[in-house]
C-alpha positions, 0 to 999 in steps of 0.5 A, spaced: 500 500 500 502 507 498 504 511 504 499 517 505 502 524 504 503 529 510 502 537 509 503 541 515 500 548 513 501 555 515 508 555 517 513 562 519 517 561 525 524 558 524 525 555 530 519 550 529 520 549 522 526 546 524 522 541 528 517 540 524 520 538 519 523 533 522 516 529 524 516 525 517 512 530 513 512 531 505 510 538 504 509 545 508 505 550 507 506 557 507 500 563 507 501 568 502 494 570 504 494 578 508 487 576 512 490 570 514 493 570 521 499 565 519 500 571 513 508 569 512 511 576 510 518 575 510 522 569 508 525 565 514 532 564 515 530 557 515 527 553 510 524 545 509 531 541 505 529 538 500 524 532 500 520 536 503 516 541 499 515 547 500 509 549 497 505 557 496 498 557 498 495 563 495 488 566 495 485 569 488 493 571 485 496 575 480 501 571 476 506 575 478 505 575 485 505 568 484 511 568 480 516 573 485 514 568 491 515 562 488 523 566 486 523 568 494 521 561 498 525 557 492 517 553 492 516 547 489 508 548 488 502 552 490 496 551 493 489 555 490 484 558 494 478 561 491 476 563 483 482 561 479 483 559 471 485 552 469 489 557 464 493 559 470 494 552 473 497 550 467 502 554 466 504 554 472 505 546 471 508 547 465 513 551 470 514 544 474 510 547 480 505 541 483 498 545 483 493 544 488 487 546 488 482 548 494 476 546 494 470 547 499 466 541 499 459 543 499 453 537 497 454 539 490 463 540 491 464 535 485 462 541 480 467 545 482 473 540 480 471 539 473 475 544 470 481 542 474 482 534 472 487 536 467 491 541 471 490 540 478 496 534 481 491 534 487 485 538 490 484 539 498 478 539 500 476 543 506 471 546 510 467 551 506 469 558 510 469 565 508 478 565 511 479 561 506 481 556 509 484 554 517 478 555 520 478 549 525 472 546 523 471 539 520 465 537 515 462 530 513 466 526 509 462 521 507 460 527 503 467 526 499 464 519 496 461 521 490 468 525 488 470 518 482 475 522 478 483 520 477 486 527 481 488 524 487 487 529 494 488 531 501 483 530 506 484 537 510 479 542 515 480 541 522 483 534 523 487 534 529 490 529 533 483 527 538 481 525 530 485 519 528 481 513 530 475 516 524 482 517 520 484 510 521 476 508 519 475 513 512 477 510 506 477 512 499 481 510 492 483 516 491 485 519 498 493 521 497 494 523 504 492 530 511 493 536 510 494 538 517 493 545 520 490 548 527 488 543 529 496 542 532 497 549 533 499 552 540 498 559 537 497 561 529 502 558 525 506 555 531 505 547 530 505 542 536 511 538 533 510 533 537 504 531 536 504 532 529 510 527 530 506 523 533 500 523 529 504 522 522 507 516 526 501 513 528 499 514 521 504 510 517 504 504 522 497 503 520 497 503 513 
C-alpha cells in the first residue's frame, strides 16, 4: 500500500520549522494570504531541505505575485484558494510547480473540480469558510464519496490529533494523504511538533 502524504500548513517561525520538519512530513505550507493570521511576510532564515516541499498557498493571485514568491521561498508548488483559471494552473505546471487546488466541499463540491482534472496534481478539500481556509472546523466526509475522478487529494479542515481513530476508519481510492493545520497549533502558525510527530507516526504504522 502507498504511504499517505503529510502537509503541515501555515508555517513562519524558524525555530519550529526546524522541528517540524523533522516529524516525517512531505510538504509545508506557507500563507501568502494578508487576512490570514499565519500571513508569512518575510522569508525565514530557515527553510524545509529538500524532500520536503515547500509549497505557496495563495488566495485569488496575480501571476506575478505568484511568480516573485515562488523566486523568494525557492517553492516547489502552490496551493489555490478561491476563483482561479485552469489557464493559470497550467502554466504554472508547465513551470514544474505541483498545483493544488482548494476546494470547499459543499453537497454539490464535485462541480467545482471539473475544470481542474487536467491541471490540478491534487485538490484539498476543506471546510467551506469565508478565511479561506484554517478555520478549525471539520465537515462530513462521507460527503467526499461521490468525488470518482483520477486527481488524487488531501483530506484537510480541522483534523487534529483527538481525530485519528475516524482517520484510521475513512477510506477512499483516491485519498493521497492530511493536510494538517490548527488543529496542532499552540498559537497561529506555531505547530505542536510533537504531536504532529506523533500523529504522522501513528499514521504510517497503520497503513
Amino acid at each position: 500500500m502507498k504511504q499517505s502524504l503529510f502537509k503541515v500548513c501555515g508555517m513562519r517561525d524558524e525555530a519550529n520549522i526546524r522541528d517540524v520538519s523533522a516529524c516525517g512530513i512531505d510538504m509545508m505550507g506557507f500563507i501568502f494570504h494578508p487576512r490570514s493570521p499565519r500571513f508569512v511576510t518575510e522569508v525565514p532564515t530557515f527553510l524545509p531541505p529538500s524532500p520536503i516541499a515547500r509549497i505557496g498557498v495563495f488566495v485569488e493571485p496575480q501571476p506575478e505575485e505568484v511568480e516573485s514568491r515562488v523566486k523568494q521561498f525557492a517553492l516547489n508548488g502552490v496551493q489555490l484558494h478561491g476563483n482561479v483559471t485552469p489557464e493559470l494552473c497550467r502554466e504554472l505546471q508547465r513551470q514544474g510547480l505541483l498545483v493544488l487546488k482548494a476546494v470547499a466541499v459543499t453537497p454539490n463540491f464535485t462541480e467545482a473540480t471539473e475544470c481542474f482534472l487536467d491541471c490540478a496534481d491534487f485538490f484539498i478539500f476543506d471546510t467551506p469558510t469565508p478565511s479561506y481556509g484554517g478555520s478549525g472546523v471539520t465537515y462530513d466526509w462521507t460527503l467526499l464519496q461521490t468525488y470518482n475522478s483520477n486527481v488524487p487529494f488531501l483530506l484537510s479542515g480541522g483534523l487534529r490529533p483527538a481525530l485519528l481513530p475516524a482517520l484510521l476508519r475513512f477510506h477512499h481510492p483516491r485519498l493521497a494523504g492530511y493536510d494538517l493545520n490548527s488543529g496542532f497549533e499552540t498559537a497561529p502558525a506555531i505547530k505542536d511538533a510533537d504531536a504532529i510527530r506523533s500523529f504522522v507516526t501513528e499514521m504510517k504504522v497503520a497503513n
